[in-house]
C-alpha positions in Angstrom: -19.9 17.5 -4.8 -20.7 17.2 -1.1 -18.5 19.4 0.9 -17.6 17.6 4.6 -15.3 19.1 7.1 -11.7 17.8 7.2 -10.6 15.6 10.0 -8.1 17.7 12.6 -4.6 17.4 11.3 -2.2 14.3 12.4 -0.3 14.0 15.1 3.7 14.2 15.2 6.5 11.3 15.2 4.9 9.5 17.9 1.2 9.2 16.7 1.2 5.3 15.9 2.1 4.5 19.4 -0.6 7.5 20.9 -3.2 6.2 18.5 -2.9 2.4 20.3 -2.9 4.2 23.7 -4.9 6.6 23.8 -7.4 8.5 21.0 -10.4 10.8 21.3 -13.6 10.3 20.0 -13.4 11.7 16.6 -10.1 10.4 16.1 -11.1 7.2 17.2 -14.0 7.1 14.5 -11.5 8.4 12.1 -8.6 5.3 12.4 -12.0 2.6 12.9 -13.4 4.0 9.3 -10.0 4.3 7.9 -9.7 0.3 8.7 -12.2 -0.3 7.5 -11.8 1.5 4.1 -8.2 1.1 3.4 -7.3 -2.7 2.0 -3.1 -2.9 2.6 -1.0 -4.6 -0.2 -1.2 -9.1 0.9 1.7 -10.2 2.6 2.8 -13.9 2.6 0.6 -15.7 4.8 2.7 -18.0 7.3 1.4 -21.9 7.5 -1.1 -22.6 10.4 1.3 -25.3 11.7 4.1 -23.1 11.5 2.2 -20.8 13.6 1.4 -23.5 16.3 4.8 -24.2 16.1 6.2 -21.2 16.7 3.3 -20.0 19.6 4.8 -23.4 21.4 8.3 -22.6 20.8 7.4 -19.0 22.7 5.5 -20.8 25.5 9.1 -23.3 25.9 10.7 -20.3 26.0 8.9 -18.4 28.7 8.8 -22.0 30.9 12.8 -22.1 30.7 12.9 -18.3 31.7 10.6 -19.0 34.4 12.2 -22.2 35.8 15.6 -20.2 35.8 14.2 -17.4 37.7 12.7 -20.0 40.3 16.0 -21.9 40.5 18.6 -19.3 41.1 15.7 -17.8 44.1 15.5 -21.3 45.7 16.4 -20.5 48.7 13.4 -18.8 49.4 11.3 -21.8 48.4 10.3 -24.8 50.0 9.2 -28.3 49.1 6.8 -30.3 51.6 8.3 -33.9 50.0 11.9 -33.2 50.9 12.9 -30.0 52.2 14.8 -28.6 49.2 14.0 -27.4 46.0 16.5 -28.6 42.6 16.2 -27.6 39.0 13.7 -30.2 38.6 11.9 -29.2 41.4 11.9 -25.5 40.2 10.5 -26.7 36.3 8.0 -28.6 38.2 7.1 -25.5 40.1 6.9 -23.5 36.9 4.9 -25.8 34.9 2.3 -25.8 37.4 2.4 -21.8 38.1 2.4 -20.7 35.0 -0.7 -23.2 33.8 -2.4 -21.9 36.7 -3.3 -25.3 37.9 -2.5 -24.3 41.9 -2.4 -26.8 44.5 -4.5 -29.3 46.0 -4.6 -32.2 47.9 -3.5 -34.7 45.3 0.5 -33.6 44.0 2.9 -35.3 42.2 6.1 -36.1 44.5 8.1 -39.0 42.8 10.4 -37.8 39.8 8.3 -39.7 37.8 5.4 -38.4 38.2 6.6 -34.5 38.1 8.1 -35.3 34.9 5.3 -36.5 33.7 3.8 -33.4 34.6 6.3 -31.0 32.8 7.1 -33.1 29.6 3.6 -34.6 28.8 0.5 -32.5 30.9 2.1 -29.1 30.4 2.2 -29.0 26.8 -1.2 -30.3 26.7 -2.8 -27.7 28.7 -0.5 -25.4 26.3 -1.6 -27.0 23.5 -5.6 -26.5 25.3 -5.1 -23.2 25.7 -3.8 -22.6 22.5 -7.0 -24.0 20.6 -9.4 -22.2 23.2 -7.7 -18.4 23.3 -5.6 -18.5 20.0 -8.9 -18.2 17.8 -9.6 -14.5 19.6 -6.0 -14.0 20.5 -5.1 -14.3 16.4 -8.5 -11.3 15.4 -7.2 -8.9 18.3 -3.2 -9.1 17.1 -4.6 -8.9 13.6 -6.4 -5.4 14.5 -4.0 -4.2 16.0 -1.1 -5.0 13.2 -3.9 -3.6 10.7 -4.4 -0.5 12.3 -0.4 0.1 13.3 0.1 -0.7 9.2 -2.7 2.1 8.2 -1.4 4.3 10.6 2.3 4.3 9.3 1.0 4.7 5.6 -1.2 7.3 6.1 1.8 9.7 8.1 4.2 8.4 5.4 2.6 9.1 2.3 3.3 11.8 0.1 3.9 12.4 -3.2 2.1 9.9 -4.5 0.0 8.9 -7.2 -4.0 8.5 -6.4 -5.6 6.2 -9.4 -9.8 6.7 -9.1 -11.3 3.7 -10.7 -9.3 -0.1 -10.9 -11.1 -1.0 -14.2 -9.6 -1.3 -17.9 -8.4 2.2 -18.0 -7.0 2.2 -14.8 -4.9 -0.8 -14.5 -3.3 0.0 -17.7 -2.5 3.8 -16.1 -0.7 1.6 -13.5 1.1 -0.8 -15.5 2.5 2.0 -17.5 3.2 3.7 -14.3 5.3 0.6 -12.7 7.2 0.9 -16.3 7.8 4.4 -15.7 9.5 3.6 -12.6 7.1 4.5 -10.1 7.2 2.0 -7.2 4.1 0.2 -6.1 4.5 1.8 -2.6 3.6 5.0 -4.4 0.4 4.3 -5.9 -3.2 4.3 -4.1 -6.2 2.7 -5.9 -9.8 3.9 -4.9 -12.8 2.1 -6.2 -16.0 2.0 -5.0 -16.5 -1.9 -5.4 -15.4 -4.2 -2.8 -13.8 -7.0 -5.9 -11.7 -4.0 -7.4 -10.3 -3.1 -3.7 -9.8 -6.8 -3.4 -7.9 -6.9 -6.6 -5.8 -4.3 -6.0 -4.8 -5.7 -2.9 -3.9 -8.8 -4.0 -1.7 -7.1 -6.7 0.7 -5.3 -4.3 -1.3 -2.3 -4.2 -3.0 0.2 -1.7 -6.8 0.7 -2.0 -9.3 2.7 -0.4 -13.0 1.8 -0.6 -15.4 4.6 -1.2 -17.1 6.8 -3.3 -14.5 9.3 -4.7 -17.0 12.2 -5.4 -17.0 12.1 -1.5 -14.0 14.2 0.5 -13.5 11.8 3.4 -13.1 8.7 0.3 -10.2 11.0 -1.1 -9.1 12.3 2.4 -8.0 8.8 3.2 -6.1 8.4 0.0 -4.3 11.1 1.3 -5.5 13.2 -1.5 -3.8 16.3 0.3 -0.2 15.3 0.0 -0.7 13.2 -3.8 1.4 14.9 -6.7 -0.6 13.1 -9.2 -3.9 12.0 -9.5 -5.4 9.7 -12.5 -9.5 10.0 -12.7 -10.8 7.0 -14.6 -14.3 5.9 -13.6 -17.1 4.4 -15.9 -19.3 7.3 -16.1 -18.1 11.0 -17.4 -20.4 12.9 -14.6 -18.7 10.9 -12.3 -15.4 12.0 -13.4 -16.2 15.5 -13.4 -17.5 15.5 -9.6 -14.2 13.4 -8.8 -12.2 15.9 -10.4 -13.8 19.3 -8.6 -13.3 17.3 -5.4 -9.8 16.2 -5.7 -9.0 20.0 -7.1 -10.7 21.5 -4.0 -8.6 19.2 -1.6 -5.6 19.6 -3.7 -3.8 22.7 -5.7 -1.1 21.5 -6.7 -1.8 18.0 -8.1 -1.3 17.2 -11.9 -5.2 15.7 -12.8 -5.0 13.9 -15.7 -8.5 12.6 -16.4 -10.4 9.7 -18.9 -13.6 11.1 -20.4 -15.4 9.1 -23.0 -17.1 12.1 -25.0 -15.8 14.8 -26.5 -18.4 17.6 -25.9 -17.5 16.7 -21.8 -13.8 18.0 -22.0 -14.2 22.0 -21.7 -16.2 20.9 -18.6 -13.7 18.8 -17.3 -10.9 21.1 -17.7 -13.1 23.7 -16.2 -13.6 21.1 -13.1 -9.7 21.5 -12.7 -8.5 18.9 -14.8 -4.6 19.7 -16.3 -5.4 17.0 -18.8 -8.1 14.9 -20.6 -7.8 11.8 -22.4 -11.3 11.2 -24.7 -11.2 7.3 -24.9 -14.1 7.2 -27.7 -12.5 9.9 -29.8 -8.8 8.2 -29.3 -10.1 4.8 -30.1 -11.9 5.7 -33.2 -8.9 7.6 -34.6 -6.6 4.6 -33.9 -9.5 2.6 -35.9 -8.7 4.4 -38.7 -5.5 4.9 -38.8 -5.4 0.9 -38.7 -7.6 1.0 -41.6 -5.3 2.9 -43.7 -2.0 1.8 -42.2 -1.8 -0.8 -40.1 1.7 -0.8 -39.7 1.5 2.9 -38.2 -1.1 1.4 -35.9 1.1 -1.1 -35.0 3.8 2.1 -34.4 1.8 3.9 -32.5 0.7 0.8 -30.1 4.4 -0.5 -29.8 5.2 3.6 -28.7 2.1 4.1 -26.2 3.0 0.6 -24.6 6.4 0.6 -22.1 8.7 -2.1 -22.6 7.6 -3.5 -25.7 10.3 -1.8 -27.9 9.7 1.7 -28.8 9.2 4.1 -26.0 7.6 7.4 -26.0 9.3 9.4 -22.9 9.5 12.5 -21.9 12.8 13.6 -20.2 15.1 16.4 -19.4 17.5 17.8 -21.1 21.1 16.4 -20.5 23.8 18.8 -19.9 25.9 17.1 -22.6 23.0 18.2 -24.4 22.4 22.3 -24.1 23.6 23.8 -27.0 23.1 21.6 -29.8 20.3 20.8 -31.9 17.6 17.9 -31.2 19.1 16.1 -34.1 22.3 15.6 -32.1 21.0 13.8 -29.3 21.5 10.3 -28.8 17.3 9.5 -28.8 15.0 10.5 -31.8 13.5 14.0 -30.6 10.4 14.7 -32.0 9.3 17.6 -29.4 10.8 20.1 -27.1 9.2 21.8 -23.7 10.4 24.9 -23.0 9.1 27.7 -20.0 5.2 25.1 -20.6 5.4 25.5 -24.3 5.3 22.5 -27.0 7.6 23.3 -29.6 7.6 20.9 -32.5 11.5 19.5 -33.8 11.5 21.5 -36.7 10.6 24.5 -34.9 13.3 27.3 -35.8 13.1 28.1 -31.7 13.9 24.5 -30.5 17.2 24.2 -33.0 19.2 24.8 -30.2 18.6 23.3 -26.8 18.5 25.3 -23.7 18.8 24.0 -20.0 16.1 23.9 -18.6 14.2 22.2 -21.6 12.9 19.2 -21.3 12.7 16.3 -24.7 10.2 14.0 -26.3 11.7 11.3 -27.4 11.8 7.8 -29.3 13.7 5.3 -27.5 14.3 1.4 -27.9 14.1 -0.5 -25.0 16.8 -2.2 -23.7 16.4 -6.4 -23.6 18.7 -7.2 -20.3 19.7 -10.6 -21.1 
């Protein structure tokens, strides 16, 4: 694990509009990297005629301001053709101003002509313009909206969940997340591989690209203020630098963490891990237990996957609840938590529920129509 100094803390309500303005050096490194690194959820992409459409419709409305302006000051304007300037004459004046075309020796003076000039020239040079500055006009507006968007995320984040690898394992952690209730807004992917930040992206999610064994990689994640954090790369060693890091950067965080051997969970545990999942060891025992009972396998699949039928949650104790015995609750209990400590249903110390306690239970799923 590589130990890197933390960036300076944030900055206080006003730090997205500070951050455009004005930042120092570091901090200017800091939101370019972060840019860089952080891939925001897709949003609907608006039609490129819709967007010409719409720039033209802006432009129209600037011209009308502008001719207004010009006409209710027209007293202090003056015309070489006639003496007076009149609503056309203002739009004509506008049209001409505002395209920066100037004046020279050859100007339009019939009604005709000046027409011509606002209903026909004018939106060409608009539409001119338009294909020569919107190109450069469109990158700079989308920096800017990308940095504003990382900005806000990164000072409203908290309490989240950080998921450290977007492979197999850890697309299935989110799924059963999202069926847990956990809102997409609330979940942070990192991956080192450009496709798997991609992919995440495109499925509604934040992702950070970067090596997670590394503290900045986990620093942008926001790995400081996360209440959860789910560590399932490819490679066990990899998972056991991932976890010391998150566990130096954060306390408090539950780590729950994939291994695929056995003989690596004391370590991980040691690392800081409050749980570990062997994925070898699991799949094997769910091999045979298919062997001898398939329809137990089948049980055990329906219970470990949300919204299928079965459900295998964990919740607290109702106050309806406190005072009876497991067997009176609504949902099949089959374990109680009490002060940390698993206490099995037939346990002589769970038959009476306490508040405080929190249940496992067996619950159907309800179809909505």
């Amino acid at each position: 694990m590589r130990n890197e100094k933390q960036p300076p803390p944030k900055a206080g309500r006003f730090s997205i509009l500070r951050s455009i303005w004005y930042n120092s050096r570091r901090e200017a490194e800091d939101e370019a990297e972060a840019g860089r690194a952080i891939t925001m959820p897709a949003q609907a992409a608006v039609p490129p005629l819709q967007q010409v459409l719409r720039r033209l419709a802006m432009a129209m409305l600037v011209l009308a301001v502008t001719t207004l302006l010009v006409w209710l000051d027209r007293a202090g304007y003056n015309d070489n053709a006639d003496g007076k300037v009149d609503l056309l004459d203002a739009a004509y004046y506008t049209t001409v101003t505002l395209s920066t075309t100037g004046y020279g020796d050859i100007a339009p003076v019939s009604d005709a002509a000046r027409l011509t000039n606002i209903f026909v020239i004018t939106p060409l040079r608009v539409l001119f313009l338009i294909i020569l500055v919107g190109t450069t006009l469109e990158v700079l507006t989308e920096r800017t909206r990308q940095q504003v968007r990382v900005h806000r995320w990164r000072n409203r984040m908290a309490d989240h969940v950080i998921v450290v690898g977007y492979g197999t394992k850890g697309r299935h952690a989110i799924e059963t997340l999202r069926g847990q209730g956990v809102p997409l807004e609330k979940i942070v992917v990192v991956d080192p591989q450009q496709k798997a930040v991609d992919a995440a992206g495109a499925d509604g999610l934040v992702a950070v690209l970067g090596d997670a064994t590394r503290s900045r990689t986990l620093l942008k994640a926001e790995i400081q203020r996360a209440a959860r954090v789910i560590i399932a790369p490819q490679r066990d060693d990899t998972a056991t630098l991932v976890t010391l890091t998150a566990r130096q950067l954060n306390k408090r965080a539950a780590i729950v963490v994939a291994v695929r051997e056995d003989e690596n969970v004391p370590l991980i545990k040691q690392s800081g891990a409050d749980t570990v999942v062997t994925s070898s060891s699991s799949a094997g025992r769910l091999l045979g237990v298919s062997m001898a009972s398939p329809h137990v396998a089948d049980t055990l699949e329906d219970l470990m996957t949300r919204g299928s039928g079965l459900n295998l949650i964990e919740r607290p104790v109702a106050k309806g609840e406190v005072g009876r015995s497991p067997r009176e609750c609504a949902d099949l209990v089959v374990a109680v938590v009490r002060r940390k400590k698993m206490l099995d249903y037939t346990d002589p110390q769970s038959a009476q529920l306490q508040f405080g306690d929190r249940l496992i239970t067996i619950s159907r799923e309800e179809k909505t129509p």
